[in-house]
TIRO-2110 file (N, C-alpha, C; in Angstrom, 1 decimal):
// TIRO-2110
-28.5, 9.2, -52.3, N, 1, A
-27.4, 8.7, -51.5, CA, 1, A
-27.2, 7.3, -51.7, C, 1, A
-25.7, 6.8, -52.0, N, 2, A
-25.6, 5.2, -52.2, CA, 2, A
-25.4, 5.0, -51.2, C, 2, A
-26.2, 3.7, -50.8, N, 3, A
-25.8, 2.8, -49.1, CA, 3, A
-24.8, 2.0, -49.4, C, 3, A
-24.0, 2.3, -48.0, N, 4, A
-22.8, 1.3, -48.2, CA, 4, A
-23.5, 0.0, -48.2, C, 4, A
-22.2, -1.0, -48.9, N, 5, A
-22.5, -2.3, -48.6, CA, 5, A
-22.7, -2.7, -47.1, C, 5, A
-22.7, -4.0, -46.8, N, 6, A
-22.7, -4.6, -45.3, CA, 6, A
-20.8, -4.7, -45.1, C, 6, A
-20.5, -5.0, -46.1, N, 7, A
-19.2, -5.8, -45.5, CA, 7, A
-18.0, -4.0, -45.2, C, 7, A
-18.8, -3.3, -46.2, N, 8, A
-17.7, -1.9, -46.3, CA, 8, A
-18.1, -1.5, -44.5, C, 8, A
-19.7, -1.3, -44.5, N, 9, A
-19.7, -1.0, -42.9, CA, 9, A
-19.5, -1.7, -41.4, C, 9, A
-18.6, -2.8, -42.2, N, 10, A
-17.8, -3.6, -41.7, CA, 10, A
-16.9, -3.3, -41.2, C, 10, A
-16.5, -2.5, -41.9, N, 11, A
-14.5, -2.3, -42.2, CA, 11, A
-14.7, -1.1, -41.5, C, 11, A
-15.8, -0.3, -42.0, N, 12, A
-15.7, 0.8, -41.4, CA, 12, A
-15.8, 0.7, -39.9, C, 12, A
-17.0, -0.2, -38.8, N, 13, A
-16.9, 0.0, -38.1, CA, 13, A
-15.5, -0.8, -37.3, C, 13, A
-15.3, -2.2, -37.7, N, 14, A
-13.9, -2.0, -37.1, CA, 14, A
-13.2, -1.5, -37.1, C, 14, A
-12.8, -0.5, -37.9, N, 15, A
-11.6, 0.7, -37.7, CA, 15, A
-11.9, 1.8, -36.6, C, 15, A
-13.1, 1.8, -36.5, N, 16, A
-13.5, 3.1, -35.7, CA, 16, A
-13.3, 2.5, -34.1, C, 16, A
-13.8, 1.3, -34.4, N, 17, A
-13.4, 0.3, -33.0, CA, 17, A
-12.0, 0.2, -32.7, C, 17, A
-11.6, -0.1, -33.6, N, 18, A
-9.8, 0.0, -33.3, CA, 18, A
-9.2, 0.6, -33.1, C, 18, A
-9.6, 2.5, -33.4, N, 19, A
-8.7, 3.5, -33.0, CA, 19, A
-9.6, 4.0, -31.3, C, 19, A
-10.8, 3.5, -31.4, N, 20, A
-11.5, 3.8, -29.8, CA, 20, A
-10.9, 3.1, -28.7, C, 20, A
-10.0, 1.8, -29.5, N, 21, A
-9.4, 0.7, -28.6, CA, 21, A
-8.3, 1.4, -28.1, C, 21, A
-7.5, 1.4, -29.7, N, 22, A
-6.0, 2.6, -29.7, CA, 22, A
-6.1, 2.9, -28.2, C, 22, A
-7.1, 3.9, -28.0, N, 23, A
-7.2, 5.6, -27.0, CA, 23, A
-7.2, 4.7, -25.8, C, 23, A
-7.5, 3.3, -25.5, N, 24, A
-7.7, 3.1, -23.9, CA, 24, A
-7.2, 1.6, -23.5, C, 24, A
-5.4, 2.5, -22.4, N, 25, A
-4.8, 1.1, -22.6, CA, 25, A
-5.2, 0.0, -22.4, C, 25, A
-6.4, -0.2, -21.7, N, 26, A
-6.8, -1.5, -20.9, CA, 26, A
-7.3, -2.3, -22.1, C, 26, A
-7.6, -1.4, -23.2, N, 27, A
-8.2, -2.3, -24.4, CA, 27, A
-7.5, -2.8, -25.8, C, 27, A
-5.8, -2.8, -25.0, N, 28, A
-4.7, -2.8, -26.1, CA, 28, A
-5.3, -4.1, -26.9, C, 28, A
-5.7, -5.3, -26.1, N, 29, A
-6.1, -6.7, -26.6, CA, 29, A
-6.6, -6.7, -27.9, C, 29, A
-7.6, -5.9, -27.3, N, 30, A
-8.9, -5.5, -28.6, CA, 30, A
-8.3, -4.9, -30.2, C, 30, A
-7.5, -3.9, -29.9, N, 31, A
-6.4, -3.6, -30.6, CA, 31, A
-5.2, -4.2, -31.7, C, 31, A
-5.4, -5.4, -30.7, N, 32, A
-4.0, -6.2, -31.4, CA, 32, A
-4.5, -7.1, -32.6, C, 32, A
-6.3, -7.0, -32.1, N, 33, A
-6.7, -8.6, -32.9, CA, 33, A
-7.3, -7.1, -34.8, C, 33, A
-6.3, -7.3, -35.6, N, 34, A
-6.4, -6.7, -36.3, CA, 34, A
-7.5, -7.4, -37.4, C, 34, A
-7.6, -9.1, -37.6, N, 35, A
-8.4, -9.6, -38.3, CA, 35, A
-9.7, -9.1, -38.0, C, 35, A
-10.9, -8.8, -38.9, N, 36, A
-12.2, -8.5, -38.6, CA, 36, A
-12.7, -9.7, -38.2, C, 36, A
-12.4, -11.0, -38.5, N, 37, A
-12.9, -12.3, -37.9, CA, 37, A
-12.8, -12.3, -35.7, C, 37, A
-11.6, -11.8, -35.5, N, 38, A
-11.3, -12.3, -34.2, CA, 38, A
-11.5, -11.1, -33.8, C, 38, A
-12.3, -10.0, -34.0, N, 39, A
-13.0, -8.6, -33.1, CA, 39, A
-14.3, -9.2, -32.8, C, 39, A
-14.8, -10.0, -32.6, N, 40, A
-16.3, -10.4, -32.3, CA, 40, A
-15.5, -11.0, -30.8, C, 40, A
-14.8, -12.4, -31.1, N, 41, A
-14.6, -12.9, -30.0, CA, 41, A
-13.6, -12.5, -29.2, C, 41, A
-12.7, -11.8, -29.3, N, 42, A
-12.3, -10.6, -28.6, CA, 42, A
-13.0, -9.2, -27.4, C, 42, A
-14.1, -9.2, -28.3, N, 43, A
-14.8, -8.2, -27.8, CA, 43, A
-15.6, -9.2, -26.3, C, 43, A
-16.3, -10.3, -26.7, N, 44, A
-16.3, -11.0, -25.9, CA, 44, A
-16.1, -11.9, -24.6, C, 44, A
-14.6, -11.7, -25.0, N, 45, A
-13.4, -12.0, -24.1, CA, 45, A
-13.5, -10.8, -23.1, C, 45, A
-13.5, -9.9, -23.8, N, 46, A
-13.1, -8.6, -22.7, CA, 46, A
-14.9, -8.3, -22.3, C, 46, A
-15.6, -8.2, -22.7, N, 47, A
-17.1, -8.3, -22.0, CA, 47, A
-16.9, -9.8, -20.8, C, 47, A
-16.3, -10.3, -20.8, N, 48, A
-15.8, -11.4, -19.7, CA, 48, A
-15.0, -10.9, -18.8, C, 48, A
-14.4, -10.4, -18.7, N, 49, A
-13.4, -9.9, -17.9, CA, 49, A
-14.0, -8.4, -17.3, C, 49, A
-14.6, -7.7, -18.3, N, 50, A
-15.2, -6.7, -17.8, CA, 50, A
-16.7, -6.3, -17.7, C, 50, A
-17.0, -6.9, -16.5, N, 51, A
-18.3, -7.3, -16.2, CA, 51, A
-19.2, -5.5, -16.2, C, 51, A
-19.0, -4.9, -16.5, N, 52, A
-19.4, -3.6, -16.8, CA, 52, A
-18.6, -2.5, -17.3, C, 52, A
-19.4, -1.3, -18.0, N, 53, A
-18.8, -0.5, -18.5, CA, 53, A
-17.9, 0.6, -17.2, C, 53, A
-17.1, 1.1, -18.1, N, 54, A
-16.5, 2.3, -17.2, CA, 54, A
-17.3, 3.3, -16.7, C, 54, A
-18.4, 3.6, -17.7, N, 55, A
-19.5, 5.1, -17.7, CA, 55, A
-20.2, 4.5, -16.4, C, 55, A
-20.4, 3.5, -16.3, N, 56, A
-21.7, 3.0, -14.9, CA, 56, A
-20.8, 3.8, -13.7, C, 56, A
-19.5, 3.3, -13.9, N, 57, A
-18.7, 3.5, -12.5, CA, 57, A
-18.5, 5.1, -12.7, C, 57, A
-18.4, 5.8, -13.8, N, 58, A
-17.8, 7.0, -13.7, CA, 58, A
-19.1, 8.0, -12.8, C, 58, A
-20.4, 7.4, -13.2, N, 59, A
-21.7, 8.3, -12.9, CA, 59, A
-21.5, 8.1, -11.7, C, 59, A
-21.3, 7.0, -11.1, N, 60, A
-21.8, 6.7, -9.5, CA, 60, A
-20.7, 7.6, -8.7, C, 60, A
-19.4, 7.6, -9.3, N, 61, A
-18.3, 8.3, -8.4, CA, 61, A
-18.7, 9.3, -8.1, C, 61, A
-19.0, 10.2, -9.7, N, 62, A
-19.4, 11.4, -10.0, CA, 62, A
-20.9, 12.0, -8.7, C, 62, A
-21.5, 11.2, -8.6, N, 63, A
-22.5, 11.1, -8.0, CA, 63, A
-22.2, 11.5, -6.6, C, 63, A
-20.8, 10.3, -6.2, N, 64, A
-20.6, 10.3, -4.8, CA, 64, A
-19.9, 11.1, -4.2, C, 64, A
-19.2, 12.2, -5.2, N, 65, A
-18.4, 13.1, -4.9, CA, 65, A
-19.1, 14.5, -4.8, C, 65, A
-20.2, 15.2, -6.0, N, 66, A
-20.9, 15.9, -5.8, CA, 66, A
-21.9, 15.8, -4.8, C, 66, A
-22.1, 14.8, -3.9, N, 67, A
-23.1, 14.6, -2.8, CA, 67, A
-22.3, 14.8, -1.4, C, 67, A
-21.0, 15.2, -1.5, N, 68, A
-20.4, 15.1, -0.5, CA, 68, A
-19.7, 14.1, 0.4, C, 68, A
-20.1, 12.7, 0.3, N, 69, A
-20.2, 11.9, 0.6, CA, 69, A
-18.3, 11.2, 0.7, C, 69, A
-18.0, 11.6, -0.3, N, 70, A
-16.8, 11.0, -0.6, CA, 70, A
-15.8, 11.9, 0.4, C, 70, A
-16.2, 13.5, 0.1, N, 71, A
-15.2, 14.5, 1.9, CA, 71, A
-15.8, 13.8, 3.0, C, 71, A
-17.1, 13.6, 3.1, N, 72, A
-17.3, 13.4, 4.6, CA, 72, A
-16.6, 12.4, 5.2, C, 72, A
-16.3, 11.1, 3.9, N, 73, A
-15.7, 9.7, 4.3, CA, 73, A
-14.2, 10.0, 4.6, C, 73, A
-13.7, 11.1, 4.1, N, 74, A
-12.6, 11.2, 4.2, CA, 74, A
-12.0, 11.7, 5.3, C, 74, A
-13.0, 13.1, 5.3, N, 75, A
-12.4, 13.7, 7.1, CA, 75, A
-13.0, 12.5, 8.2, C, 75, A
-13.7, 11.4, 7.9, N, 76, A
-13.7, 11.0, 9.1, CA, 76, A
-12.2, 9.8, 9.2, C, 76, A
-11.9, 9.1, 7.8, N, 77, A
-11.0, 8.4, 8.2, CA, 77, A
-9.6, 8.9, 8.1, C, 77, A
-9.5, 10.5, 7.6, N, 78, A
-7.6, 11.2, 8.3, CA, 78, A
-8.1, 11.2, 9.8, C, 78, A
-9.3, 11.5, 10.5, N, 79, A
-9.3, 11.6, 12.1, CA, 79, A
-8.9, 10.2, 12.8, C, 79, A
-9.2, 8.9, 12.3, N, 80, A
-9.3, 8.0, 12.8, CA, 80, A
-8.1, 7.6, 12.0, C, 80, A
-7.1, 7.6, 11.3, N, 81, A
-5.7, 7.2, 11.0, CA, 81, A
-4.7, 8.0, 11.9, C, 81, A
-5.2, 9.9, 12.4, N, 82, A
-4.2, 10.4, 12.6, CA, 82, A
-4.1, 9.6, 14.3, C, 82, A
-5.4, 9.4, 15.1, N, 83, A
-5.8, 8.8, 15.8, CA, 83, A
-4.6, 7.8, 16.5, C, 83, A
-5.2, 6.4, 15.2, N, 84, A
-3.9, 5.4, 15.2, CA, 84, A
-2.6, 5.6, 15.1, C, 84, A
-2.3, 7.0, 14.1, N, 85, A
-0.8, 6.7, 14.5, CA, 85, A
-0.2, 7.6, 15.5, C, 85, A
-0.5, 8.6, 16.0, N, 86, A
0.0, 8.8, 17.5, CA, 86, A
-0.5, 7.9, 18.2, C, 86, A
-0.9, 6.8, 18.5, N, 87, A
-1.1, 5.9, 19.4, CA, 87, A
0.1, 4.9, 19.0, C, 87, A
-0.1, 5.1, 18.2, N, 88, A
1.2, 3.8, 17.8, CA, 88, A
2.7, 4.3, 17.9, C, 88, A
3.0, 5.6, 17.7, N, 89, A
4.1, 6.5, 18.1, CA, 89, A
4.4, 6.2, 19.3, C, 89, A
3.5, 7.0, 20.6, N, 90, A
3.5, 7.4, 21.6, CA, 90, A
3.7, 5.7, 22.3, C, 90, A
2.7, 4.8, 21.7, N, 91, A
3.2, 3.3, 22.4, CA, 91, A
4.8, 3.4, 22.2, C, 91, A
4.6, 3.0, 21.1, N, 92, A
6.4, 2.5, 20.7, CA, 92, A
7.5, 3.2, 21.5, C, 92, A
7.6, 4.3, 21.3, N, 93, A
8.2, 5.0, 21.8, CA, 93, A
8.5, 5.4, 23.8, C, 93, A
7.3, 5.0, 24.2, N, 94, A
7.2, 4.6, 25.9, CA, 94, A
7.5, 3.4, 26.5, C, 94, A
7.0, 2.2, 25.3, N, 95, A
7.1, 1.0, 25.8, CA, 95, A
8.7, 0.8, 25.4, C, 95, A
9.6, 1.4, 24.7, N, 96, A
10.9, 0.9, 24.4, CA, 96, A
11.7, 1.5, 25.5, C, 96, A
11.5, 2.3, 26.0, N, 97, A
12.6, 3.0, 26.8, CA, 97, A
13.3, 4.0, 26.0, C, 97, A
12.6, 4.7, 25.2, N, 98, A
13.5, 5.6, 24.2, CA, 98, A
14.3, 4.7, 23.5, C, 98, A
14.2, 3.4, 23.4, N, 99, A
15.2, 2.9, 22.4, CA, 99, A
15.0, 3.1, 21.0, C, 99, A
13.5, 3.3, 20.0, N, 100, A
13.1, 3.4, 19.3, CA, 100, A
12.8, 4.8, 19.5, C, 100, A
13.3, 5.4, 18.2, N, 101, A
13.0, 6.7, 17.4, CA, 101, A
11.8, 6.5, 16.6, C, 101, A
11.1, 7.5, 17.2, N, 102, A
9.8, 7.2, 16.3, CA, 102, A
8.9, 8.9, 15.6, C, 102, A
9.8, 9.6, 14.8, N, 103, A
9.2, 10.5, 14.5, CA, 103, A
7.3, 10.4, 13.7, C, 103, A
6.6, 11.2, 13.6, N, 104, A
5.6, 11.2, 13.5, CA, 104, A
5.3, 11.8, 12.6, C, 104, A
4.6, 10.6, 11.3, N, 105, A
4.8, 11.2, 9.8, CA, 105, A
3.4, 12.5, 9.8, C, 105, A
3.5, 13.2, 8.8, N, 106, A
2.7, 14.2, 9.0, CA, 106, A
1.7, 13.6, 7.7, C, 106, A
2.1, 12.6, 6.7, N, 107, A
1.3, 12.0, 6.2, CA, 107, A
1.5, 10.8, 5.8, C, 107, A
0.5, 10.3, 5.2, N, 108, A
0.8, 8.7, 5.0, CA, 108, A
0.1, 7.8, 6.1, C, 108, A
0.2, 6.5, 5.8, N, 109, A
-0.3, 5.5, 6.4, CA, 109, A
0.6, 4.8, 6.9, C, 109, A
2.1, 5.0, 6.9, N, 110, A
3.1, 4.2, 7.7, CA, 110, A
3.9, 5.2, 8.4, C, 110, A
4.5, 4.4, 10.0, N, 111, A
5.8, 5.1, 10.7, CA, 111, A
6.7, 4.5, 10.0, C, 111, A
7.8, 4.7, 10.8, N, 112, A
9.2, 4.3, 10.9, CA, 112, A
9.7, 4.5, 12.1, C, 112, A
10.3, 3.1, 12.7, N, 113, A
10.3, 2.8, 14.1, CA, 113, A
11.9, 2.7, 14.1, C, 113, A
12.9, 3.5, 14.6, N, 114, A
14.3, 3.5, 14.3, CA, 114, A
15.1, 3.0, 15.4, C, 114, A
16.0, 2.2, 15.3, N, 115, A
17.0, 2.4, 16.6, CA, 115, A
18.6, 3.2, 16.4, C, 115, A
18.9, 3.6, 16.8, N, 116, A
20.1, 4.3, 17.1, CA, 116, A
21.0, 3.5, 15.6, C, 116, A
21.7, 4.1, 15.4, N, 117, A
22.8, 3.9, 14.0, CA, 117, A
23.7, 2.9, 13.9, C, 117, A
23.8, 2.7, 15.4, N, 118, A
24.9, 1.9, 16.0, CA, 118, A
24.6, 0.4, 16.4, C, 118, A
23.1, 0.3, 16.4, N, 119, A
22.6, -1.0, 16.7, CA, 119, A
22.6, -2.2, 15.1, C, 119, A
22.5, -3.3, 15.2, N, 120, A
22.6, -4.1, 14.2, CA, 120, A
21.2, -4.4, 13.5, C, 120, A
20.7, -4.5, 12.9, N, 121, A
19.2, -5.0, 12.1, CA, 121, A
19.2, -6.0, 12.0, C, 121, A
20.2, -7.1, 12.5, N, 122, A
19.4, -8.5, 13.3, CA, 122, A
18.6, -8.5, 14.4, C, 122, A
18.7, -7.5, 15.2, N, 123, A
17.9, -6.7, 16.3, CA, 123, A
16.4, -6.9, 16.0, C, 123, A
16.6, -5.6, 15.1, N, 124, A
15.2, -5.8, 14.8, CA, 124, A
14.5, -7.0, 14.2, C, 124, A
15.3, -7.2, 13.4, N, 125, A
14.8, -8.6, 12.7, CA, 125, A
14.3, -9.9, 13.5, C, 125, A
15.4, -10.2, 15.0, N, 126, A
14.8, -10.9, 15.8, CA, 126, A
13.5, -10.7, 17.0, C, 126, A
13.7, -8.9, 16.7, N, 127, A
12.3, -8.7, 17.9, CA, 127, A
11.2, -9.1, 16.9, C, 127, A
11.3, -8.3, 16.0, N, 128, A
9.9, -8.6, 14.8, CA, 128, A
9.4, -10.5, 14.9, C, 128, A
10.6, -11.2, 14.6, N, 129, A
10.0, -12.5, 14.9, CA, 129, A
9.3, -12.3, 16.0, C, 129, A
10.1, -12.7, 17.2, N, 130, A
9.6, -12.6, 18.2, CA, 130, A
8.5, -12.3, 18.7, C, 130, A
8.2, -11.0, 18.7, N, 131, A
6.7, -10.1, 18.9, CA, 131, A
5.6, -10.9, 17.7, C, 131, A
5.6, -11.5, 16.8, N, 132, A
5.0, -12.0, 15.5, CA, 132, A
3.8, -10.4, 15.4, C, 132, A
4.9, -9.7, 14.7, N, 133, A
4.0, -8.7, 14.5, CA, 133, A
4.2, -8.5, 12.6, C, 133, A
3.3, -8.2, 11.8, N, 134, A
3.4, -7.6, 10.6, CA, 134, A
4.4, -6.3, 10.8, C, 134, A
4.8, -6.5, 9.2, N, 135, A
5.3, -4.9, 9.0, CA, 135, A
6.6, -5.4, 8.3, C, 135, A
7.2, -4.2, 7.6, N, 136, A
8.9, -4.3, 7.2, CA, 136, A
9.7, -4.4, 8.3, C, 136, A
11.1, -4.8, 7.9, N, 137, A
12.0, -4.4, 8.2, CA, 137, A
12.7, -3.1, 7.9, C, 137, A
13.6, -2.3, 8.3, N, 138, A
13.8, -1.0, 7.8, CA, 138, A
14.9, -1.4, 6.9, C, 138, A
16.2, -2.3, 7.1, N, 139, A
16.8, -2.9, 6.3, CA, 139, A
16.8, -3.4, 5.3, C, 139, A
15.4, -3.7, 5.0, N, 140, A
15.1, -4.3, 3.7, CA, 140, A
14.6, -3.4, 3.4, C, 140, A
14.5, -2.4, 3.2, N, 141, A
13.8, -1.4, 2.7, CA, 141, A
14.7, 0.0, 1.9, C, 141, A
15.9, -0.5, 2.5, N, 142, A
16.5, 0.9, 2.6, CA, 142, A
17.9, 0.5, 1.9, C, 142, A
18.9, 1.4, 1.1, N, 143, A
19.9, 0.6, -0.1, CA, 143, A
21.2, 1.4, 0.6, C, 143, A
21.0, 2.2, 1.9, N, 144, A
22.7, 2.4, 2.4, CA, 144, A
23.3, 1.3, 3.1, C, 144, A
24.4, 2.0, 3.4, N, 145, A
25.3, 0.7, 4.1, CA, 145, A
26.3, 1.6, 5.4, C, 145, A
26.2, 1.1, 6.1, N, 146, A
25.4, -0.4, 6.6, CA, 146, A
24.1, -0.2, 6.9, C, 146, A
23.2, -0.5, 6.1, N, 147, A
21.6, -0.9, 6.7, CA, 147, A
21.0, -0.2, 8.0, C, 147, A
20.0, 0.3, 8.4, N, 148, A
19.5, 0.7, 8.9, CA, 148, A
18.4, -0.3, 10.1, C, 148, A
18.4, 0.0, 11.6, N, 149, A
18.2, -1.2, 12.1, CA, 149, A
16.9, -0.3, 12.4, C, 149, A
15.4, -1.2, 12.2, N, 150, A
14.1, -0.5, 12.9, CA, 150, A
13.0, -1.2, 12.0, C, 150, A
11.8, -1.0, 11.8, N, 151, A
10.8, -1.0, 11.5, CA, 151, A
9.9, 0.0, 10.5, C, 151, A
9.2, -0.6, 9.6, N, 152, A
8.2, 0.2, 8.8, CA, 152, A
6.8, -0.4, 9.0, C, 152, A
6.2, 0.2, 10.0, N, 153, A
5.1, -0.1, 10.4, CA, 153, A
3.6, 0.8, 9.6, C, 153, A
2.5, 0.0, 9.5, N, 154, A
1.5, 0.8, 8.8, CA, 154, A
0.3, 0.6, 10.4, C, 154, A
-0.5, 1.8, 10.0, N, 155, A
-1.4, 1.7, 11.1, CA, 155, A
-3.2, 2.3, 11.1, C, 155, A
-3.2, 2.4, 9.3, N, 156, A
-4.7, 2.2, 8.3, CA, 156, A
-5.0, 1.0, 8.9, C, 156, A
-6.7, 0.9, 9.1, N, 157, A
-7.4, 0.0, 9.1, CA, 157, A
-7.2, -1.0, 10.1, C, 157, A
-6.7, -0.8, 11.4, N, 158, A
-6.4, -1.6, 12.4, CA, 158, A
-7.3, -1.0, 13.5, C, 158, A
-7.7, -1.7, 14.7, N, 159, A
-8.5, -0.9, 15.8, CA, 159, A
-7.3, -0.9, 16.6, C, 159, A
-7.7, 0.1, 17.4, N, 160, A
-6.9, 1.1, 18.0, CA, 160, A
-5.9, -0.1, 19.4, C, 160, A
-6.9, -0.6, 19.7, N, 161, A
-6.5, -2.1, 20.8, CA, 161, A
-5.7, -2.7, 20.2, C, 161, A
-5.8, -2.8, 19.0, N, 162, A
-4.8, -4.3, 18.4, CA, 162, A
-3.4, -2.7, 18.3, C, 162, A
-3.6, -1.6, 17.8, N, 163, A
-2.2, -1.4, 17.6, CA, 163, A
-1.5, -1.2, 18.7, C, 163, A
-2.1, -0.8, 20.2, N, 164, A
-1.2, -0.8, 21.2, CA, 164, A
-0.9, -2.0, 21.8, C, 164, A
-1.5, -3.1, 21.4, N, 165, A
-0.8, -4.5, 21.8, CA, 165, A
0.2, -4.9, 21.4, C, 165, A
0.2, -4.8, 19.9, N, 166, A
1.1, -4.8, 19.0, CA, 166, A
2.7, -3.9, 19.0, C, 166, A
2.1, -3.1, 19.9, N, 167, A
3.5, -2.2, 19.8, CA, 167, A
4.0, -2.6, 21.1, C, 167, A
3.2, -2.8, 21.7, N, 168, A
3.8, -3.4, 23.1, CA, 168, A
4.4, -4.1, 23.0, C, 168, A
4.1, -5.7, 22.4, N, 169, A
4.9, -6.7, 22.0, CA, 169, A
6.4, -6.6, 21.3, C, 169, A
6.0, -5.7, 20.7, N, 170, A
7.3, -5.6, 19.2, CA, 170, A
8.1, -4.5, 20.5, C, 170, A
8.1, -3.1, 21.3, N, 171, A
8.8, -2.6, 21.8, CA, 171, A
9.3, -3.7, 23.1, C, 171, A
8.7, -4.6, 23.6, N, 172, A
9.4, -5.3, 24.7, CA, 172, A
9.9, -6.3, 24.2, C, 172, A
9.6, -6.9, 22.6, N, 173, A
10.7, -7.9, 22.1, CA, 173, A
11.7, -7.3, 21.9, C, 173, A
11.9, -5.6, 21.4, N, 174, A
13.1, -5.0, 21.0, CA, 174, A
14.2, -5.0, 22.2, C, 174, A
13.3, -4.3, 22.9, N, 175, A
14.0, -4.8, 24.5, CA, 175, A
15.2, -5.8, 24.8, C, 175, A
14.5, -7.1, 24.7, N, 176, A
14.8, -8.2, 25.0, CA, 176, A
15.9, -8.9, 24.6, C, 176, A
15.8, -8.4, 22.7, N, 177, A
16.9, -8.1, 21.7, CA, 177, A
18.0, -8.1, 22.1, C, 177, A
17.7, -6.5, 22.2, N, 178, A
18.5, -5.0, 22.7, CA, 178, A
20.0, -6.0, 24.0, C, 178, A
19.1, -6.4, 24.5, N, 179, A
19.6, -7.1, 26.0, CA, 179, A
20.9, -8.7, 26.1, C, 179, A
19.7, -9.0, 24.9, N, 180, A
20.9, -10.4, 24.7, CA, 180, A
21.8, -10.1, 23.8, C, 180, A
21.5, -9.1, 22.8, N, 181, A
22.8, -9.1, 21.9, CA, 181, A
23.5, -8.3, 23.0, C, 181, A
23.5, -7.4, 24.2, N, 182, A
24.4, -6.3, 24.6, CA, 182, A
25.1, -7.3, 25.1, C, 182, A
25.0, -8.9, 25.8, N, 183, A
25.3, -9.5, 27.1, CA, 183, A
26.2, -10.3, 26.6, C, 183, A
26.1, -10.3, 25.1, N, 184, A
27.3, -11.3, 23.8, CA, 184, A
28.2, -10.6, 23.9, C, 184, A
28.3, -9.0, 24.2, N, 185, A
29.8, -8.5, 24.0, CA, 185, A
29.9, -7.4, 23.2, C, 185, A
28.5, -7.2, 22.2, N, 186, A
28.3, -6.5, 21.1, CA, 186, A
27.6, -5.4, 22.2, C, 186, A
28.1, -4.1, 21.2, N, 187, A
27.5, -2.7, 21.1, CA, 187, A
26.4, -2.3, 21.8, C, 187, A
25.2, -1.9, 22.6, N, 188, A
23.8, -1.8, 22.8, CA, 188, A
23.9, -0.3, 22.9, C, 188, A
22.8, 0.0, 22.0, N, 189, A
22.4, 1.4, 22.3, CA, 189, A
22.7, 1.8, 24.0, C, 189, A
21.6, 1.5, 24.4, N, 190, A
21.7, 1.4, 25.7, CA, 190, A
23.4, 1.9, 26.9, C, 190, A
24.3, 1.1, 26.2, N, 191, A
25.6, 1.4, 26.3, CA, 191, A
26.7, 2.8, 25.9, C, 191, A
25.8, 3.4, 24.9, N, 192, A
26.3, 4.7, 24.2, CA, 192, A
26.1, 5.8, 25.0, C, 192, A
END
């Protein structure tokens, strides 16, 4: 059998490197550097950036899912999200006086906090300051016309205290809103 030269198993292995690159977009870089000079410090670059292989993470997942570990984490945090957001419904929706519509997503990590069709999304815009709470506006979120006046609220990863303070605030700034825009002359739900 004739042994290859050094420089042919050269060629050879960076080609095999370059179609292994091809297969995985994160390694387009690796890919691009077509010179056999700049696949050393390429490869380098990306051993910089990628402070471990993919296989380390794939075992451990693999590990963490066949152990159960990964359901168990899961049914406990859908109990403790669905938790939060009927709490955060049920605030919103008591502390506004029914001014806020607040249907109850059956999934997901965010409500939608609505007022009536008829109200303006400066409303909301001025309670949200007001209250200094996180979250969208429904208006900026949404591409009909005229805009839609309410809130896109999320309620992952919050304790349960902070979301009913929070909603307290933002439903009695809506309030408050609600009150000074009616007393200008303008529209208020309230009035319908």
């Amino acid at each position: 059998m004739i042994r290859p030269s050094r420089s042919v198993m050269t060629i050879w292995a960076a080609r095999k490197w370059r179609r292994a690159c091809e297969t995985v977009v994160s390694w387009r870089p690796v890919a691009a550097a077509r010179s056999e000079t700049l696949i050393g410090p390429v490869t380098k670059a990306r051993a910089a950036f990628d402070r471990f292989p993919g296989t380390l993470l794939e075992g451990a997942v693999a590990d963490m899912l066949n152990s159960g570990a990964f359901a168990a984490n899961l049914r406990k945090l859908r109990g403790l999200y669905r938790e939060a957001r009927d709490v955060l419904a049920q605030t919103l929706a008591a502390a506004s006086d029914g001014q806020l519509s607040v249907p109850v997503p059956s999934q997901g990590l965010h409500l939608v906090a609505r007022f009536c069709d008829e109200v303006d999304p400066a409303i909301a815009d001025q309670a949200k300051t007001a209250a200094n709470v996180e979250g969208w506006l429904l208006a900026d979120t949404c591409m009909r016309v005229p805009p839609a006046a309410g809130f896109v609220l999320g309620f992952a990863g919050h304790p349960i205290q902070q979301l009913v303070d929070a909603a307290e605030k933002l439903a009695k700034a809506s309030l408050r809103a609600l009150d000074r825009h009616s007393t200008s002359g303008a529209v208020s739900f309230r009035q319908l």
